[in-house]
VOGU-3710 file (C-alpha; in Angstrom, 3 decimals, decimal comma):
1> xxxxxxxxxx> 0,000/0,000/0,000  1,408/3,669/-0,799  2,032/5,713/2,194  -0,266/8,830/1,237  1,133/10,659/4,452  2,468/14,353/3,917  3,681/17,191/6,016  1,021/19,575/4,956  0,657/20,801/2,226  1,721/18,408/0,063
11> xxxxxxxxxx> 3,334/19,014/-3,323  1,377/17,637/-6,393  2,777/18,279/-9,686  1,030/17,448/-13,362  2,706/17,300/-16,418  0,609/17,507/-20,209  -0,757/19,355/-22,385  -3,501/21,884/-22,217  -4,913/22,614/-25,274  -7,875/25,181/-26,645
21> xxxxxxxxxx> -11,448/23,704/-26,377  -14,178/24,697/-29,309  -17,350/23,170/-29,999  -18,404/21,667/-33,069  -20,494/24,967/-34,162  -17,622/27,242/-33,908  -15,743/25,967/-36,975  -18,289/28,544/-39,062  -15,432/31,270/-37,852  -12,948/29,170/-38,545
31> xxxxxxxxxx> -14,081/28,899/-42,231  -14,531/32,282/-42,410  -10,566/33,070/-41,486  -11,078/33,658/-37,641  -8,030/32,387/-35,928  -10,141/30,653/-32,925  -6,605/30,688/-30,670  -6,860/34,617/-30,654  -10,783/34,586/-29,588  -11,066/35,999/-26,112
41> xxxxxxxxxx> -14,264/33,965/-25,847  -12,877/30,817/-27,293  -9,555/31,192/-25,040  -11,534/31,194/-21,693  -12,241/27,231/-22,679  -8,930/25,286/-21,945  -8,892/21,635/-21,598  -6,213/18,658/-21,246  -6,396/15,484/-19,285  -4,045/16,327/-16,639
51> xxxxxxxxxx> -4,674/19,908/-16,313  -8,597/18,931/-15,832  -7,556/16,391/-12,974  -5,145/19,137/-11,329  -8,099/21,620/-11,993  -10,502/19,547/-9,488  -8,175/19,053/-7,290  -7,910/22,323/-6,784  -11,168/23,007/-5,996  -11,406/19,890/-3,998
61> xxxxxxxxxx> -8,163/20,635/-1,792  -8,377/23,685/0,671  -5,342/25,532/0,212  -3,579/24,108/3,278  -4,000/20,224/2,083  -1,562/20,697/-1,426  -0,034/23,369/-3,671  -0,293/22,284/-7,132  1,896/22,771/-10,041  1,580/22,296/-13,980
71> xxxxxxxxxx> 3,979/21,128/-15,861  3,994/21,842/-19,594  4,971/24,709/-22,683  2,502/27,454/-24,084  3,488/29,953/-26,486  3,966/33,749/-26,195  0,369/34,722/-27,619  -2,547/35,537/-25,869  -4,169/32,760/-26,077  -1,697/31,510/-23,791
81> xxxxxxxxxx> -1,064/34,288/-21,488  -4,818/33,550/-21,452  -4,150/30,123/-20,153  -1,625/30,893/-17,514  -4,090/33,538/-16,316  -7,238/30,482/-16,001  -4,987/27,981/-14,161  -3,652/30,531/-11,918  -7,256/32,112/-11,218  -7,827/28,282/-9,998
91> xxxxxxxxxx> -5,254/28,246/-7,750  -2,357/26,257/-9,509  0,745/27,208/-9,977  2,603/28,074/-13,127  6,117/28,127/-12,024  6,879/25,504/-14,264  5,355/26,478/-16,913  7,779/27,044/-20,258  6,945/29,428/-22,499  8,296/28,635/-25,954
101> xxxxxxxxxx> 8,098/32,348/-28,445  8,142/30,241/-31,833  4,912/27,811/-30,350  1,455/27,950/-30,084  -0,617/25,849/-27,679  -3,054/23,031/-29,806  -6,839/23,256/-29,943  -9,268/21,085/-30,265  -13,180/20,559/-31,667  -15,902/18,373/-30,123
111> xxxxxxxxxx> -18,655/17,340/-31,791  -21,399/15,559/-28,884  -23,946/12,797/-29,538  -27,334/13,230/-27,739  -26,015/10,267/-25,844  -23,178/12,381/-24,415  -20,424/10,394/-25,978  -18,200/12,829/-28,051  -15,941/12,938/-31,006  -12,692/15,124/-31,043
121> xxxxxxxxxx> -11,155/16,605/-33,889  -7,102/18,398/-33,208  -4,678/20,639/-34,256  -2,187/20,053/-31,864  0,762/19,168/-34,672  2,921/22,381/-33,760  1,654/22,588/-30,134  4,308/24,066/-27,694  3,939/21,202/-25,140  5,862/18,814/-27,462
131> xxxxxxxxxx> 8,925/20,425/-27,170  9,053/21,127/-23,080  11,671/18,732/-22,993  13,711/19,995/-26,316  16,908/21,042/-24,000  18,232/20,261/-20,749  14,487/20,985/-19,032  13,850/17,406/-18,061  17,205/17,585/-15,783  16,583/20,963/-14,497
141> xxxxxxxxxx> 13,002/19,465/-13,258  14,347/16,348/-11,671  16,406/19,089/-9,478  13,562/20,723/-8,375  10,866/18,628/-7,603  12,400/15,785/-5,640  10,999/17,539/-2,521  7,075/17,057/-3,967  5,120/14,617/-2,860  2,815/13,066/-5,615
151> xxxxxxxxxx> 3,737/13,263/-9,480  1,063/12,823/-12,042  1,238/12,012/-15,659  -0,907/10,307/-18,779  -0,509/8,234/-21,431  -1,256/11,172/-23,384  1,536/13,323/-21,719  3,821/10,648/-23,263  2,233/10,165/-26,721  2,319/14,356/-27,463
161> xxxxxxxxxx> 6,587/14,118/-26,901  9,007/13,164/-29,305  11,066/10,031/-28,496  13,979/12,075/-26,980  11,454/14,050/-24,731  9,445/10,631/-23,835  13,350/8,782/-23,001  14,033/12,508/-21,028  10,354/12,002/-19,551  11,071/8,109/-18,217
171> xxxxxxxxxx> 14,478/9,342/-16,738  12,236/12,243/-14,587  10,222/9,482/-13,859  12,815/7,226/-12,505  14,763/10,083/-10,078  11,716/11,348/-8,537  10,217/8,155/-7,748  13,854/7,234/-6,416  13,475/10,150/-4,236  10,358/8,980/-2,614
181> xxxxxxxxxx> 7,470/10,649/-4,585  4,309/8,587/-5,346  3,518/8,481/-8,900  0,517/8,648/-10,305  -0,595/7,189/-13,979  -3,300/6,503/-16,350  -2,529/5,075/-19,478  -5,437/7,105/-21,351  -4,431/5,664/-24,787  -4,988/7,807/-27,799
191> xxxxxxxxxx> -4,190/5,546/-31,240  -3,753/8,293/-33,206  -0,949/9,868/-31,092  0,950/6,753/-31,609  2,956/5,304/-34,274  1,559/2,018/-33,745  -0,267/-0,243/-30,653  3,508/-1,625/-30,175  5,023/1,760/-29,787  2,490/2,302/-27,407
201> xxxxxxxxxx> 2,038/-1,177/-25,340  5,797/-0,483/-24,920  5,934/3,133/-23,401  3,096/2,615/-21,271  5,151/-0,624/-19,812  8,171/1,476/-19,258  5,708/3,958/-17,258  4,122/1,562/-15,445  7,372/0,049/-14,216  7,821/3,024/-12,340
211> xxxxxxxxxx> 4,623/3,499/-11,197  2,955/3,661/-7,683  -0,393/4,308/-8,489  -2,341/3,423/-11,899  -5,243/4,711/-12,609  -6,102/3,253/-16,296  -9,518/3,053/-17,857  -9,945/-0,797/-18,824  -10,849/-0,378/-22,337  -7,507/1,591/-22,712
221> xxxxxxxxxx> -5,776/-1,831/-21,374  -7,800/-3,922/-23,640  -6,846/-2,309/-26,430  -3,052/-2,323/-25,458  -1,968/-5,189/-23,761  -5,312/-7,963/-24,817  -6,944/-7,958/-21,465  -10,317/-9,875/-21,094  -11,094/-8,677/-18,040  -10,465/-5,960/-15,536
231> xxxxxxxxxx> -9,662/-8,419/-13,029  -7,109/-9,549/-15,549  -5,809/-6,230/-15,999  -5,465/-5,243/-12,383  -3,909/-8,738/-11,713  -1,269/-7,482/-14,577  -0,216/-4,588/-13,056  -0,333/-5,561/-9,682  2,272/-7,952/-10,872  4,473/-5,099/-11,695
241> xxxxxxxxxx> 4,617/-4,233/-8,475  2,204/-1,308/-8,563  0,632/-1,120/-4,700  -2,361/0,492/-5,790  -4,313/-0,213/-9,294  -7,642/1,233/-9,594  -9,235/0,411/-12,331  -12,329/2,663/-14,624  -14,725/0,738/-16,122  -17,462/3,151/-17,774
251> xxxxxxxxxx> -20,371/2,636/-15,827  -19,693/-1,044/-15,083  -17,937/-1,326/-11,431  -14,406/0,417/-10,812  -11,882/-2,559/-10,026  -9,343/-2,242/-7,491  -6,155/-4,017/-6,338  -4,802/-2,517/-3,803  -3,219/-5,070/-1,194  -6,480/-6,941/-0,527
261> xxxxxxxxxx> -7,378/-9,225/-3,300  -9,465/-7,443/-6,154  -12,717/-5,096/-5,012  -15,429/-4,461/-6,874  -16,973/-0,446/-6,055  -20,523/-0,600/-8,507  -21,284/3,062/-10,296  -24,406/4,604/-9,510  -25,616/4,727/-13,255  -26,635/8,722/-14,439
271> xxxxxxxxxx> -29,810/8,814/-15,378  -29,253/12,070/-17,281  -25,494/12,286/-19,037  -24,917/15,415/-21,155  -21,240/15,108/-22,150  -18,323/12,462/-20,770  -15,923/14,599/-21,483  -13,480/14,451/-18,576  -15,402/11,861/-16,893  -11,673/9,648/-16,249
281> xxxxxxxxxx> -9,762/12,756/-15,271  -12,751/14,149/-12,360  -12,713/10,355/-10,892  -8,914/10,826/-10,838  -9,209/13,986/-9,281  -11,794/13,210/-6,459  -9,627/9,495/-5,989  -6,565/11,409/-5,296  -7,537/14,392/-3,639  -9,494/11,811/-0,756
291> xxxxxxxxxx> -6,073/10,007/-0,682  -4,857/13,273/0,448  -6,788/13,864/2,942  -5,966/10,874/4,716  -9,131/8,956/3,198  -8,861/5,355/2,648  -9,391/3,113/-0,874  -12,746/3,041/-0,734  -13,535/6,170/0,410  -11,817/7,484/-2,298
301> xxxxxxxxxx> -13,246/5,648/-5,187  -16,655/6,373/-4,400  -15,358/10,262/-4,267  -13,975/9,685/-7,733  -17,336/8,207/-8,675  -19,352/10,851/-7,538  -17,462/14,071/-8,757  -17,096/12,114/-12,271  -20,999/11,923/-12,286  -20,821/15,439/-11,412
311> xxxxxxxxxx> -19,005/16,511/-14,143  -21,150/14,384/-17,066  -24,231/16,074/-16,234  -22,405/19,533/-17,820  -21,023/20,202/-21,224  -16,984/20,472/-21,252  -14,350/19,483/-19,552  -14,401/21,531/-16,732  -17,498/22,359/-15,196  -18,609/25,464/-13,435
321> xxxxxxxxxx> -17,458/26,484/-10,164  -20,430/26,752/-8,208  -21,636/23,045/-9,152  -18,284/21,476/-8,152  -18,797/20,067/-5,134  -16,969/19,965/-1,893  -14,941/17,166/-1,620  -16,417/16,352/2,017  -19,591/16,008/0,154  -18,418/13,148/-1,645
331> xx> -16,475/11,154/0,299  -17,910/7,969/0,307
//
């Protein structure tokens, strides 16, 4: 089991990319020659898988629990001076934040079924955040954040780097977890970010191998390693070693092995789902900021559960303030 103890507050650091949200109505201006990443309206609307877990946990963690830190490059335009401004207004900080003059941050379209399942459609091939590790950055990092406690990454923040930046990612990896600090992962595959499954099945091995905590949805380890089951899966990694695998599932039950045999935690099903959007990275966010606070396993995974069907009741990644909830609210 992972020792979640801190000296307060504890240091949590994501690394990813953030990229420029738009909806599928929006590309009108686009056709018209409107450069969406220079929209004031449009740059308000920031999404990326780790930046919408550290986002929650902001809200979620009082300021005396954690100070939280992004990890990842924007540009010089104002799109993302835009950005910095957001994350900041949210209470994370940007001290590690590169900012790259001949870059732009990526955006992205969604188009939403009346189901709430969604379809995403990029322009992330010149985005900054691929080239925060095109120098010596990696090294400078591993200097300064051996003192934080929890370090959080995705399958996508490895898929978006070049293979240097992913070999300089693994070695970041490697030091801080030799240093004592609990990492955090979820594989979140995205085929088209990869050269091929192999390419990917392999990375997301490396990253698991030094790996605390994984936090994988289990169609994402279907589809990379064959798994038939989520019991399967979770028996997988916690053969790596991994002391604490918690498992997504959609709405079928989250599966967890985490020192105790394999529990099964059922979903309470939504009866009204407007967009999933960032369903995986709130669960993260409520499992991990309850770990925080001293909650145990279970606890936690029904807080996960309950902020993710939160958040799929609203359109977007990243829901309103006022309807996040309190994190004592839903700890199970």
């Amino acid at each position: 089991m992972v020792n979640w103890k801190f000296d307060n507050p504890a240091g949590v650091a994501a690394i990813g990319e953030c990229m420029i949200e738009r909806r599928d109505h929006e590309m009108d201006m686009r056709e018209e020659g409107t450069d969406l990443k220079s929209v004031p309206d449009m740059s308000r609307r920031f999404s990326g898988d780790t930046l919408n877990t550290l986002t929650y946990m902001a809200r979620l963690l009082d300021g005396g629990k954690a100070e939280l830190f992004y990890i990842t490059a924007v540009g010089m335009d104002a799109g993302s001076a835009a950005m910095l401004a957001a994350w900041e207004a949210e209470g994370i900080n940007t001290a590690f934040v590169r900012r790259l003059r001949d870059k732009l941050p990526g955006s992205y379209t969604i188009t939403t079924g009346q189901d709430g399942e969604r379809c995403f459609s990029y322009d992330r091939g010149e985005s900054a955040a691929r080239d925060l590790f095109r120098d010596d950055y990696a090294a400078i990092l591993s200097n300064s954040l051996k003192g934080l406690s929890l370090f959080y990454l995705s399958g996508i923040t490895v898929a978006i780097l070049p293979p240097h930046g992913r070999e300089r990612l693994l070695n970041l990896l490697q030091a801080l977890r030799g240093a004592g600090v609990i990492v955090v992962y979820d594989s979140n595959y995205r085929a088209a970010l990869w050269g091929s499954p192999g390419e990917a099945r392999d990375w997301a091995g490396r990253v698991y191998r030094e790996t605390n905590v994984a936090m994988p949805g289990f169609d994402d380890e279907k589809a990379l390693f064959g798994d038939a089951t989520p019991e399967q899966a979770c028996e997988r990694l916690a053969g790596l070693g991994i002391a604490e695998v918690i498992m997504k599932n959609g709405s079928s039950p989250c599966v967890v092995a985490a020192g105790k045999g394999i529990v099964h935690f059922p979903v309470t099903v939504q009866e009204r789902v407007v967009d999933t959007t960032a369903a995986g990275d709130s669960f993260n966010a409520g499992y991990i900021s309850s770990r925080l606070s001293g909650h145990d396993v279970a606890a936690s995974v029904r807080a996960g559960q309950t902020l993710a069907g939160r958040v799929i009741q609203h359109p977007g990644a990243i829901i309103p303030v006022d309807d996040t909830p309190p994190l004592y609210r839903i700890i199970g």
